[in-house]
N, C-alpha and C positions, 0 to 999 in steps of 0.2 A: 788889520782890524778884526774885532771878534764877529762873530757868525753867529751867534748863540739869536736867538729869537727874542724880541722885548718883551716885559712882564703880562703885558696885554694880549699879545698874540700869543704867550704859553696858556695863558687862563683862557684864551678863546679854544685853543686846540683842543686843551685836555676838558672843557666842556662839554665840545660839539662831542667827542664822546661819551663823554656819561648823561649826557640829553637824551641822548640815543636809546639807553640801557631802560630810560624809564619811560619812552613810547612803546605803550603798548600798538617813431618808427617807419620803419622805413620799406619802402622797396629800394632794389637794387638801381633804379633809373633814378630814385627822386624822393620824397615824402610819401610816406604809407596813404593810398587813397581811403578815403572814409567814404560810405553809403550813400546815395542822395538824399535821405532824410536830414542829413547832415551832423553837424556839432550843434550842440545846445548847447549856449553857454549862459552862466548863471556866477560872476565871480564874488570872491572866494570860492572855488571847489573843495567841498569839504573833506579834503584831503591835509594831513599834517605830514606834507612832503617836503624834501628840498630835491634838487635837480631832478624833479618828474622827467620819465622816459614813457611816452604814449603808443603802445602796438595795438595796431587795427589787424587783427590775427583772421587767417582763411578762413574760422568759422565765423565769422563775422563780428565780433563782440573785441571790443576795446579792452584792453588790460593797462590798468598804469603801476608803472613802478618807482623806485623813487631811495632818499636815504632817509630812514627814519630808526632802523633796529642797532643794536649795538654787536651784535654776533651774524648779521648776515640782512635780507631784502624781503619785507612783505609784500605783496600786491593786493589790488582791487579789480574787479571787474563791473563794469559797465556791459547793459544786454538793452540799452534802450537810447545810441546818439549821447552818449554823456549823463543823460539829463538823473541818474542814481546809480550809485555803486555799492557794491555786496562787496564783505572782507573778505580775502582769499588764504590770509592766515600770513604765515612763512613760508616762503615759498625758497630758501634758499637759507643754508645754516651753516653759519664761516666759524672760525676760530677755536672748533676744537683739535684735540689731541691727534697731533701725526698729521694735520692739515697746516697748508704751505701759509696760510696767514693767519693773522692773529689778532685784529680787532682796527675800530676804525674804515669800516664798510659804508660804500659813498659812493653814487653815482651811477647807478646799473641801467644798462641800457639790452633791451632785449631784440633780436632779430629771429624770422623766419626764412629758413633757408633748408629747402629738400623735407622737408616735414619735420624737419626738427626746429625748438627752439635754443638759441644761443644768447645767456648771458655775459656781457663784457662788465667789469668791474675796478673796483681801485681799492687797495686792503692794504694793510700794513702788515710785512713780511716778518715771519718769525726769525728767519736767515738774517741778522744784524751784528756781523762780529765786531763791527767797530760802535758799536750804542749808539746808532744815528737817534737823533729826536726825532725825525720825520722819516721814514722807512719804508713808504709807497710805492706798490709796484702793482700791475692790470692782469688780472686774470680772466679764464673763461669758462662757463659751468655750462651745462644742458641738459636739457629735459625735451620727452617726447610729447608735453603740452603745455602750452603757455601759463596755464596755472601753477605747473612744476609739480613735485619738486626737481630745482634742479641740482646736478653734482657736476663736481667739478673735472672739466672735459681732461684737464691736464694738474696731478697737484705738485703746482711749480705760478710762477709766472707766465706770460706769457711768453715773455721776453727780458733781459735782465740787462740793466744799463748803470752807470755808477752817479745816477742821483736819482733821486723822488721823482714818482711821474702819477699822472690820477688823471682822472675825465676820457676814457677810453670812447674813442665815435669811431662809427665802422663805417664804409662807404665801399656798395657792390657794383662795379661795374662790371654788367655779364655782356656788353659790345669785347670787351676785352678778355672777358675772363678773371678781372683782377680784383683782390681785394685791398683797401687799403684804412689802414688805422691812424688817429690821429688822439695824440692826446696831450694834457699840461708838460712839464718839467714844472716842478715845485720852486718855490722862491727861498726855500732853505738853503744857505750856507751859497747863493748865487747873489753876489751883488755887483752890480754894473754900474759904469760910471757913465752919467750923462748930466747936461745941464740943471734939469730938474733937480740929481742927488744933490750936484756939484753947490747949487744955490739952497739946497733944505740944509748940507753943513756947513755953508757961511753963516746962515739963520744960527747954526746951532742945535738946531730940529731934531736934526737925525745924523747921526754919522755917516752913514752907509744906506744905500737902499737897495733891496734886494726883489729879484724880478722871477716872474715863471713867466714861458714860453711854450708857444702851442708851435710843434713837430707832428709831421705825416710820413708815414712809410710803409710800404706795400707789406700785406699782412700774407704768408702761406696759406694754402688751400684749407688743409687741415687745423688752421690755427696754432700750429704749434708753434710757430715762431716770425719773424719778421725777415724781408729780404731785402738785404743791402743794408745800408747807413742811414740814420731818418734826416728829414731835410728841413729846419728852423722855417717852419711860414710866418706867424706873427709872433711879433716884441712890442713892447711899446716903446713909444717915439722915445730917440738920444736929444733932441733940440728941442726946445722951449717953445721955440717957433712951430714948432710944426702944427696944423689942427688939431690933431689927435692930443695933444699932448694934455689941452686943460680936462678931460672929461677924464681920460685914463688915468690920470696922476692923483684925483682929485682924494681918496686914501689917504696918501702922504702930504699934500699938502693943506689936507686939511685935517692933518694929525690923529689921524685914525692907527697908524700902521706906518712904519717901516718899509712899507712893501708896495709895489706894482705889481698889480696881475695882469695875465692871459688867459683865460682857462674857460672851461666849460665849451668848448668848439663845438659844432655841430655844422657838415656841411651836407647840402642838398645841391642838385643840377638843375635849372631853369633853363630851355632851352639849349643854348651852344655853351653858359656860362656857368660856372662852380661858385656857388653860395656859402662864404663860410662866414658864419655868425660864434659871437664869443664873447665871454663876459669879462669884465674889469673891476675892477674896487676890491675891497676885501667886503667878502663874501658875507661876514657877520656884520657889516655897519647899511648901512642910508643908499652909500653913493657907490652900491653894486649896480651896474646899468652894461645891456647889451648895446654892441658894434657887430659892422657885417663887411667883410672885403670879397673879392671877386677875382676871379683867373678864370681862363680858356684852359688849366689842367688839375688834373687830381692833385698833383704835388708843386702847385702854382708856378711861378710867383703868384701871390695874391697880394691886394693894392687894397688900401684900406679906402671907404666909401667918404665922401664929404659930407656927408649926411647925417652921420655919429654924434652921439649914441642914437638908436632907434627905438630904445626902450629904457626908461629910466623912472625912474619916482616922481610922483604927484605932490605932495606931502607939502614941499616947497610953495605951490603953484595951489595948495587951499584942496587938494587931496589928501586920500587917506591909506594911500602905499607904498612903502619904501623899499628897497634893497631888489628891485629888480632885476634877475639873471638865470645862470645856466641851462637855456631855454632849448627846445627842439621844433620841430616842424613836423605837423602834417598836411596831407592833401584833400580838399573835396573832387570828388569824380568831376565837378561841375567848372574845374579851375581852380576855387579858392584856397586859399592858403589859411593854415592858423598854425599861432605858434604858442605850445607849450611850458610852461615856466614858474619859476616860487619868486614869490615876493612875502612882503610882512607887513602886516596892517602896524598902522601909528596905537590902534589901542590893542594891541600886544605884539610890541614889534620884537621879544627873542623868540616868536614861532614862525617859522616858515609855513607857507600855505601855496597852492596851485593857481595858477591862472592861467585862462585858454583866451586867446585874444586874435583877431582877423590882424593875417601880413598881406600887406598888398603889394606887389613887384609893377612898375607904373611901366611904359612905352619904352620908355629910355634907360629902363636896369634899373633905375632906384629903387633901392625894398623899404618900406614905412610899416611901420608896427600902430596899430589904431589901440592905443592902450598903455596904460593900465586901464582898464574898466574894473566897474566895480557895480553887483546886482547882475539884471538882466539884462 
């Protein structure tokens, strides 16, 4: 069967980049704690982000990042709980001459670590001897302040594997010492057979359907590279039967895409258990909605929640928000949890925008997302 992308998802691709051209966090145990004045939340944030990354930095002031530029990452800053943000410009500038990538910058997620900050990234490699369409690889840049600018710590990837990877989430555990990364494999030119395909080409639907897959694997000290083999945590379900299967698939079978996602992972530790949250659908439609699975290890198994999705669109249900996903986690000193993320309102649904919304982790492990909210 051919691999080639359908006409839909080539015109989504080659958009989400030139959309780009014309806009102008964590600790190491868990979720970045936030002040006791807390989060203010007020949604939409007037941010024109997609996958917002939230650092609550040692000098106390909130930095959010996010994909919005065509050549690299600007940020905001926050000096008051959320509640206004000042531009901080560009803070990070990819794709020129003699630098390892080349356009298609997405997803930055920033850490504090020893007083420096570290950006992790997803860019399309100028290194493409065979013309891949999709040429994604994660790299990592730094700066001695959160506002940057920052450069690139290594110019290279981080690590080089023979398919498309993006959504780069880093996870510190200093009980151990260890670092560990976790990010997509792309659904280019990957198509897997399971009941869902097997029934969209007896329809006729689709030929083939093709899947990305969220991999973890202990990152080196220095970040220069990764150790050992990465280890497949989540896929979506091969059986029809399975729970997961209606929410995850819902893309393809309801003719959006060709394609099953994984992507956008983010994990945090709650007590003894590892939280990994991640989004599914294709990212440019409706039926983008987060899921969350759990393991007792940094590199799982993880076990997908019966609970899924935990965050998905209103819009259906006489709401006014759709496409929600690749979300993050912060912490209030107090306990609370909030989770980070873009959605798209119904009266302009090709702009992504920010949402801050209460996660509540209940007695028994289940995580619930109180949202999408909308206002105050």
């Amino acid at each position: 069967m051919p691999h080639n992308l359908n006409s839909s998802m080539k015109k989504e691709l080659v958009a989400l980049c030139a959309i780009m051209s014309a806009l102008t966090s964590v600790s190491s145990q868990g979720p970045a704690a936030v002040e006791p004045d807390g989060i203010h939340i007020s949604n939409p944030v007037p941010l024109k982000f997609g996958d917002p990354f939230l650092l609550h930095a040692s000098d106390g002031n909130y930095y959010m990042y996010g994909t919005s530029l065509s050549d690299g990452f600007e940020a905001y800053v926050s000096y008051d709980g959320l509640r206004g943000w000042e531009p901080l410009g560009q803070v990070y500038k990819g794709g020129q001459p003699g630098q390892w990538n080349q356009d298609c910058f997405w997803a930055p997620e920033v850490y504090e670590r020893d007083g420096r900050y570290y950006m992790f990234y997803s860019a399309n490699s100028r290194n493409n001897p065979t013309a891949e369409e999709e040429n994604f690889k994660i790299g990592v840049a730094v700066s001695d302040t959160p506002a940057g600018p920052f450069v690139d710590l290594y110019n290279r990837p981080v690590f080089e594997i023979d398919y498309p990877v993006i959504d780069a989430n880093v996870y510190f555990d200093d009980a151990s010492g260890k670092a560990y990364l976790y990010y997509s494999r792309c659904c280019y030119k990957h198509p897997v057979e399971s009941e869902i395909a097997e029934e969209l080409r007896r329809q006729g639907i689709y030929d083939y359907i093709e899947e990305s897959w969220v991999y973890g694997v202990e990152l080196k000290p220095d970040f220069s590279g990764i150790c050992g083999e990465p280890v497949l945590l989540l896929a979506p379900p091969t059986k029809a039967g399975d729970r997961q299967s209606e929410w995850e698939s819902r893309s393809a079978t309801r003719h959006e895409a060709n394609r099953r996602w994984t992507e956008g992972s983010y994990i945090f530790r709650h007590g003894d258990t590892y939280y990994m949250m991640y989004s599914a659908n294709f990212y440019g439609g409706g039926n983008y909605a987060v899921g969350y699975a759990t393991s007792h290890s940094p590199l799982g198994p993880f076990v997908k929640a019966d609970n899924n999705p935990v965050l998905q669109e209103n819009a259906s249900s006489g709401g006014r928000v759709l496409g929600t996903g690749h979300n993050m986690v912060v912490k209030h000193t107090d306990g609370t949890y909030y989770t980070v993320y873009h959605g798209r309102m119904t009266d302009n649904p090709g702009e992504r925008v920010v949402f801050v919304d209460k996660l509540e982790i209940g007695k028994d492990g289940r995580l619930r997302v109180v949202g999408p909210t909308t206002g105050k």
